[in-house]
PDB file of N, H, CA, C and O in Angstrom:
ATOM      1  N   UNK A   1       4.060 150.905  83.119  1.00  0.00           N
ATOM      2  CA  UNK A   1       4.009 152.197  82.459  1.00  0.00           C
ATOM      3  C   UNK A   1       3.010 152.126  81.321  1.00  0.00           C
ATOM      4  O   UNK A   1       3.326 151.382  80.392  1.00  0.00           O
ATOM      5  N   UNK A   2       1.807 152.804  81.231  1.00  0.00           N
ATOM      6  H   UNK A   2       1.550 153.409  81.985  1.00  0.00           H
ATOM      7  CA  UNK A   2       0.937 152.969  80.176  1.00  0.00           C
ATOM      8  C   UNK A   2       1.754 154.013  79.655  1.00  0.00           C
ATOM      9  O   UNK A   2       2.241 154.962  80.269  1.00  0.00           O
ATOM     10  N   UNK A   3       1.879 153.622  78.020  1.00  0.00           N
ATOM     11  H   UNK A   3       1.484 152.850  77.521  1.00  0.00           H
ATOM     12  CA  UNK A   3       2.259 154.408  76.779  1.00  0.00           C
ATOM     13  C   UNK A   3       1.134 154.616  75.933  1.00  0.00           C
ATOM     14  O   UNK A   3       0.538 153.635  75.491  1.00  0.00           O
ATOM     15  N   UNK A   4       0.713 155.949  75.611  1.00  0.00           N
ATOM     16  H   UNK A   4       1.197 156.747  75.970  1.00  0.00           H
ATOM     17  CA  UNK A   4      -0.151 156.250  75.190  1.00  0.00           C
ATOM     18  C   UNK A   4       0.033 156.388  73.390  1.00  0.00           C
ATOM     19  O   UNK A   4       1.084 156.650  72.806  1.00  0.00           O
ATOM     20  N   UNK A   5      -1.285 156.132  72.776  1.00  0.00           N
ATOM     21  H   UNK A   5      -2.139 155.919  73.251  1.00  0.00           H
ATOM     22  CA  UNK A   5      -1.136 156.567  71.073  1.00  0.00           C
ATOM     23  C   UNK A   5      -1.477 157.748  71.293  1.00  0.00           C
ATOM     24  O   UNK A   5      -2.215 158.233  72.150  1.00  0.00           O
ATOM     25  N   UNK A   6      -0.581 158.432  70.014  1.00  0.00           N
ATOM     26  H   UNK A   6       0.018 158.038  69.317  1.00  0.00           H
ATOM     27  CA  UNK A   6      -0.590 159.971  69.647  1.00  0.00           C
ATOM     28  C   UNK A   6      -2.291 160.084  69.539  1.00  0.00           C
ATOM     29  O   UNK A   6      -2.914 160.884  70.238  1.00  0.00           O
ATOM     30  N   UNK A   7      -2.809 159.365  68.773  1.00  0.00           N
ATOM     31  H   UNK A   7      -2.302 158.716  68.205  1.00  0.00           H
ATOM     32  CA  UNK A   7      -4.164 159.642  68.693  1.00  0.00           C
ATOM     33  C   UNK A   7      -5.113 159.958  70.480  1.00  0.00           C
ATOM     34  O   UNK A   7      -6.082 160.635  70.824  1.00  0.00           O
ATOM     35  N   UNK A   8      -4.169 159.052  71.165  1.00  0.00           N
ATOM     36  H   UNK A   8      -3.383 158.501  70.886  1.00  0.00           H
ATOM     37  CA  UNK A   8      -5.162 159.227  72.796  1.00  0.00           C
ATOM     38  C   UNK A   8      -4.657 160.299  73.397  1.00  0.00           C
ATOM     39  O   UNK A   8      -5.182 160.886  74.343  1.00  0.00           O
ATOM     40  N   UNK A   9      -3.653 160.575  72.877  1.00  0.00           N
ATOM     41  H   UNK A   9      -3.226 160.098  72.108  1.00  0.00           H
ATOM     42  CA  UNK A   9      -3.165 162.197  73.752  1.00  0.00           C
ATOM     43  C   UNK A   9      -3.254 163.383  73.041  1.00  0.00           C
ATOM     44  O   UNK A   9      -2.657 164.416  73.344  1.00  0.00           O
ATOM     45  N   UNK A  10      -4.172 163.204  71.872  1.00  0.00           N
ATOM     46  H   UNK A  10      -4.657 162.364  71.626  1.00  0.00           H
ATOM     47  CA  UNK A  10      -4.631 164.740  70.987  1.00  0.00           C
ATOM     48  C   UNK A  10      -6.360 164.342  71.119  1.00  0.00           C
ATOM     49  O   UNK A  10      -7.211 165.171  70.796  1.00  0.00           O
ATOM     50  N   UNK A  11      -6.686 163.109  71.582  1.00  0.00           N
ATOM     51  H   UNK A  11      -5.995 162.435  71.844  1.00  0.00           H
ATOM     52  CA  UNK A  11      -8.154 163.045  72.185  1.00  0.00           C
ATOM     53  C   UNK A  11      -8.185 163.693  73.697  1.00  0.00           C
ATOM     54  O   UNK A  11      -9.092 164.460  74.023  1.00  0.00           O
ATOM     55  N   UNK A  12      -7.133 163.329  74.584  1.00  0.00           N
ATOM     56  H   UNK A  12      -6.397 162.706  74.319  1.00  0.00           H
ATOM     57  CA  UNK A  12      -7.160 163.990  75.822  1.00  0.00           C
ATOM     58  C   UNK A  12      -7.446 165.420  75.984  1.00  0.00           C
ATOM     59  O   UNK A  12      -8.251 166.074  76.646  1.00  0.00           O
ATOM     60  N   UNK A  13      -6.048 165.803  74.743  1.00  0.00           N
ATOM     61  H   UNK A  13      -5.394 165.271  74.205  1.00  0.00           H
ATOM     62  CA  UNK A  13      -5.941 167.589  74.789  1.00  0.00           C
ATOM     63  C   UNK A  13      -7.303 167.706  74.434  1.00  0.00           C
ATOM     64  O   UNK A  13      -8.112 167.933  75.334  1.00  0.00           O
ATOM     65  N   UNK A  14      -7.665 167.594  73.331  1.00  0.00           N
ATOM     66  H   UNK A  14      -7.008 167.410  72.600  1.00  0.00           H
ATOM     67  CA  UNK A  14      -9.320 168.308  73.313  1.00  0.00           C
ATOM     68  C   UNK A  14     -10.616 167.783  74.198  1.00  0.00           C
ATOM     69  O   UNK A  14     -11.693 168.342  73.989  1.00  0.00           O
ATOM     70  N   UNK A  15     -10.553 166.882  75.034  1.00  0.00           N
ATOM     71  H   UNK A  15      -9.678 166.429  75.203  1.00  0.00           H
ATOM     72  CA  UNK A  15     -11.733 166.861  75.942  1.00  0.00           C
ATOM     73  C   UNK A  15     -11.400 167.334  77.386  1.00  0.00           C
ATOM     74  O   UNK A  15     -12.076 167.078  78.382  1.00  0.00           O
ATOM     75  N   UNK A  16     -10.042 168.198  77.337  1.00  0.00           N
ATOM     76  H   UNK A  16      -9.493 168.406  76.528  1.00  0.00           H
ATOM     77  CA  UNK A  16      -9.662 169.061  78.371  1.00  0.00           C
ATOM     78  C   UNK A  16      -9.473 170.375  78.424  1.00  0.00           C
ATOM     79  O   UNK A  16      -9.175 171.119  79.358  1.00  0.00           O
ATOM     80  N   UNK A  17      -9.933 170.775  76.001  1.00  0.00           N
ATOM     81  H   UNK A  17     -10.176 170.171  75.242  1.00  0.00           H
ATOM     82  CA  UNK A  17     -10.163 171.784  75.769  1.00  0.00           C
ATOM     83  C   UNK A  17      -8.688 172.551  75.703  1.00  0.00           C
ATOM     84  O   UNK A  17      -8.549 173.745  75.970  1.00  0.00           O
ATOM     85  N   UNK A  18      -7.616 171.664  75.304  1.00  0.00           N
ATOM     86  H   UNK A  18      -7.729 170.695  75.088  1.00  0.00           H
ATOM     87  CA  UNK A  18      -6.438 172.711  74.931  1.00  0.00           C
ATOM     88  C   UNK A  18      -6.359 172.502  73.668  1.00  0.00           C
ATOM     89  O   UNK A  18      -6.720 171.456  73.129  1.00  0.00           O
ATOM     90  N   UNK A  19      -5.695 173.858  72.864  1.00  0.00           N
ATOM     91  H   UNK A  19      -5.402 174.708  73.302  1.00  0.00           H
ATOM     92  CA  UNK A  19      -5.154 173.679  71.763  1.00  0.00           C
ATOM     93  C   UNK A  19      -4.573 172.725  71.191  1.00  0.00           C
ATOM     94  O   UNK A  19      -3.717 171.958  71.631  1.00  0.00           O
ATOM     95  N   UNK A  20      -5.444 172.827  69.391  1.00  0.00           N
ATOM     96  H   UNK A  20      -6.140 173.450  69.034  1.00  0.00           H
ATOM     97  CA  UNK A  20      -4.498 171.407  68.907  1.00  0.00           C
ATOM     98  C   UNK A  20      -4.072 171.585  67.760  1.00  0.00           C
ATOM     99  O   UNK A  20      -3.624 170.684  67.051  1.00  0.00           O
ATOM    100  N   UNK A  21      -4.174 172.941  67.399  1.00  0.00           N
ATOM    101  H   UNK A  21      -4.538 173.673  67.975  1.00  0.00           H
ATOM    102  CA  UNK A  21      -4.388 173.426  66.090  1.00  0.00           C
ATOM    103  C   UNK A  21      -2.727 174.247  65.807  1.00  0.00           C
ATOM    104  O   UNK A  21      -1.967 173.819  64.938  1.00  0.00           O
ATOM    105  N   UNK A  22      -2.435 175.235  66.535  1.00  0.00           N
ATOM    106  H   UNK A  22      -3.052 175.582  67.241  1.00  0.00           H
ATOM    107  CA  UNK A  22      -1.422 176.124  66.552  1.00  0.00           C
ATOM    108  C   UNK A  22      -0.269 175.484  67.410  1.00  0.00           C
ATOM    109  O   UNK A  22      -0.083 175.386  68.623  1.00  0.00           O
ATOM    110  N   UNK A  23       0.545 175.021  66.110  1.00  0.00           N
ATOM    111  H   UNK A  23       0.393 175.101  65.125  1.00  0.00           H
ATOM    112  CA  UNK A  23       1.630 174.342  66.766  1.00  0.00           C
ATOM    113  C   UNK A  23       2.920 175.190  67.546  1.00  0.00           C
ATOM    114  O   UNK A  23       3.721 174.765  68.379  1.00  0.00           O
ATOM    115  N   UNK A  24       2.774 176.711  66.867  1.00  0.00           N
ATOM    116  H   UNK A  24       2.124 177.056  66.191  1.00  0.00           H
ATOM    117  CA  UNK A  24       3.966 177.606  67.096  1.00  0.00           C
ATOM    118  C   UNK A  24       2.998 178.014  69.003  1.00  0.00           C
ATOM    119  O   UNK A  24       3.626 178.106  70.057  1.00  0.00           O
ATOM    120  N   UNK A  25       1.923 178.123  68.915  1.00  0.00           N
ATOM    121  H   UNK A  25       1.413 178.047  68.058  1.00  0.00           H
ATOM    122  CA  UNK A  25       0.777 178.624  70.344  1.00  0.00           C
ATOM    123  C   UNK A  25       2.035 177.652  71.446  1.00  0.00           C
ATOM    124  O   UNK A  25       2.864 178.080  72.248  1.00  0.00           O
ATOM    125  N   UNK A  26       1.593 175.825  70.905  1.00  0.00           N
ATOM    126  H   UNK A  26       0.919 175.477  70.253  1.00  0.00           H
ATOM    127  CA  UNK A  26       1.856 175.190  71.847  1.00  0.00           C
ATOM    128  C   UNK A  26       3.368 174.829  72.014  1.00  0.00           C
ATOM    129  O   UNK A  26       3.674 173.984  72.856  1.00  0.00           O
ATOM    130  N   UNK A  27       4.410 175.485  71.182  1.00  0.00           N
ATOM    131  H   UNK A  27       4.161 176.171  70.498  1.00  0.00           H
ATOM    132  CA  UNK A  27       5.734 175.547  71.656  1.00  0.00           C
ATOM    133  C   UNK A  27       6.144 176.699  72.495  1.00  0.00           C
ATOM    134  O   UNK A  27       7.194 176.640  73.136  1.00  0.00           O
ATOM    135  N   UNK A  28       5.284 177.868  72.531  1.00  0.00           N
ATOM    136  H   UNK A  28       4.432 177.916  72.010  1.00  0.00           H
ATOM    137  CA  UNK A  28       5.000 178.940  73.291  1.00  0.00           C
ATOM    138  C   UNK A  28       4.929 178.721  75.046  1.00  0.00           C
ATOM    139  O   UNK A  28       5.520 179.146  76.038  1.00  0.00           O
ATOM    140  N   UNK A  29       3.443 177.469  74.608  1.00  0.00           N
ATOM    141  H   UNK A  29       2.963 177.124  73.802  1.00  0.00           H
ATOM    142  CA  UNK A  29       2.927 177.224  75.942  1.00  0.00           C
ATOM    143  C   UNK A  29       4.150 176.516  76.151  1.00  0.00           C
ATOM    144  O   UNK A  29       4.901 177.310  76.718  1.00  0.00           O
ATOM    145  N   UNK A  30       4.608 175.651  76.015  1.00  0.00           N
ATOM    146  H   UNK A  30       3.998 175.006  75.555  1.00  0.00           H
ATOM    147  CA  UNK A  30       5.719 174.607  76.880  1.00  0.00           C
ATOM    148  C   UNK A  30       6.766 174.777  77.147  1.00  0.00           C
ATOM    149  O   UNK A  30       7.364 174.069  77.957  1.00  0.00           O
ATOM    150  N   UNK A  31       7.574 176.334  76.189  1.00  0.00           N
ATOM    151  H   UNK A  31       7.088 176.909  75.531  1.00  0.00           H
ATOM    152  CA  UNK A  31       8.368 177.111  76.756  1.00  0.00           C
ATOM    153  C   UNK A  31       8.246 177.822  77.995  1.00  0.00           C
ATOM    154  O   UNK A  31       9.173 177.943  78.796  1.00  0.00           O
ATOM    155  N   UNK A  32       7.347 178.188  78.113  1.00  0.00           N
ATOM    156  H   UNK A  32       6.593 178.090  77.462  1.00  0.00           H
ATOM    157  CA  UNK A  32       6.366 179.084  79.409  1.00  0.00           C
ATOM    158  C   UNK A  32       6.768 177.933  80.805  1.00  0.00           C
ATOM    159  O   UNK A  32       7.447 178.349  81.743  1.00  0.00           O
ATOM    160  N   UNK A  33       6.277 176.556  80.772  1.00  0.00           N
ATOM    161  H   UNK A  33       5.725 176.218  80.009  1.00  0.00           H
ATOM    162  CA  UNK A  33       6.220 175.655  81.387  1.00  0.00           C
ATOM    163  C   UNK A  33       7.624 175.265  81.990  1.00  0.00           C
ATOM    164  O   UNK A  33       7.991 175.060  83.147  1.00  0.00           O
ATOM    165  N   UNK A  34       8.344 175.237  80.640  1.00  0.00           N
ATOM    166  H   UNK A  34       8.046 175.403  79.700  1.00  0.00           H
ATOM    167  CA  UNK A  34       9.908 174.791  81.324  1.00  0.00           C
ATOM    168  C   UNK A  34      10.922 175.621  81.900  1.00  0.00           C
ATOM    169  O   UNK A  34      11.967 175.405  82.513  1.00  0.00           O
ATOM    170  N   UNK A  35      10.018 177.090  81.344  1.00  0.00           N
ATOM    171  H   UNK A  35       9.169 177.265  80.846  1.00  0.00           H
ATOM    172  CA  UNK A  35      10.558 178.653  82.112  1.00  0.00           C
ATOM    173  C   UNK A  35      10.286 178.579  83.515  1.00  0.00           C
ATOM    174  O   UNK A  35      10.991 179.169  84.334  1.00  0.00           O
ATOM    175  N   UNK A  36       9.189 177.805  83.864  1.00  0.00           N
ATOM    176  H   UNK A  36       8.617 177.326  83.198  1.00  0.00           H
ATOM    177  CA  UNK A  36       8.856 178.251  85.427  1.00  0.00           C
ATOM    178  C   UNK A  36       9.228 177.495  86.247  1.00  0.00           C
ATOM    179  O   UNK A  36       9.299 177.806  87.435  1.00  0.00           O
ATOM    180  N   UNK A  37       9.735 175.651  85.507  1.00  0.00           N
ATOM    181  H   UNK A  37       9.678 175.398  84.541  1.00  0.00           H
ATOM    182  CA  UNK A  37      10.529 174.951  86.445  1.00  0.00           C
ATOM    183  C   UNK A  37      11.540 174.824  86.560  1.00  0.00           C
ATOM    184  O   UNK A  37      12.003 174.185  87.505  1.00  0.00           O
ATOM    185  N   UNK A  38      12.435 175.513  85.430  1.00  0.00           N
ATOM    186  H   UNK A  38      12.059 176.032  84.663  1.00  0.00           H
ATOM    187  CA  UNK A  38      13.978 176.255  85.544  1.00  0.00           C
ATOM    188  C   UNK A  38      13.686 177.305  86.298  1.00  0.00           C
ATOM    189  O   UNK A  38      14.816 177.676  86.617  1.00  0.00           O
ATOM    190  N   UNK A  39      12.807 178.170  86.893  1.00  0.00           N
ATOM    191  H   UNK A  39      11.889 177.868  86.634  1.00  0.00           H
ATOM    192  CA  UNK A  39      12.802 179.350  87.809  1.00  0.00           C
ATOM    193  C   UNK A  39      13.099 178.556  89.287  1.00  0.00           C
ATOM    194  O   UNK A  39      14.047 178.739  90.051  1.00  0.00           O
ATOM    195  N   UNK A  40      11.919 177.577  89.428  1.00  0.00           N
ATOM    196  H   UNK A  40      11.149 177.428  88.807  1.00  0.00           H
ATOM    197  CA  UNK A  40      11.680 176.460  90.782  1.00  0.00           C
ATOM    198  C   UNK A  40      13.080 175.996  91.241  1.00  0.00           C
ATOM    199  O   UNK A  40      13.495 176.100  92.396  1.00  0.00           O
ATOM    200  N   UNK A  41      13.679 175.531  90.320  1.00  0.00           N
ATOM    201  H   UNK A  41      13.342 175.447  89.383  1.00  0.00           H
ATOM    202  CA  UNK A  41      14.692 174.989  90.545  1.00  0.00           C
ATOM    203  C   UNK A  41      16.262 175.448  91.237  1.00  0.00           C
ATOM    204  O   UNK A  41      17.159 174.612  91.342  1.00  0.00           O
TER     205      UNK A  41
END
């Protein structure tokens, strides 16, 4: 299992161009996310 540093996974988000700035945006987005695999399910 590779465990990543916080620093390599807020380098990822931005060279994949997601938000890194708006923390209330990205509890938004991941609500959205866990909305649609509680729908799947």
């Amino acid at each position: 299992m590779n465990i990543k540093t916080q620093e390599e996974i807020i380098q990822n988000k931005i060279n994949h161009g997601f938000n890194t700035t708006d923390i209330a945006k990205e509890f938004c987005l991941l609500y959205r996310e866990v909305a649609e695999a509680y729908e799947a399910y």
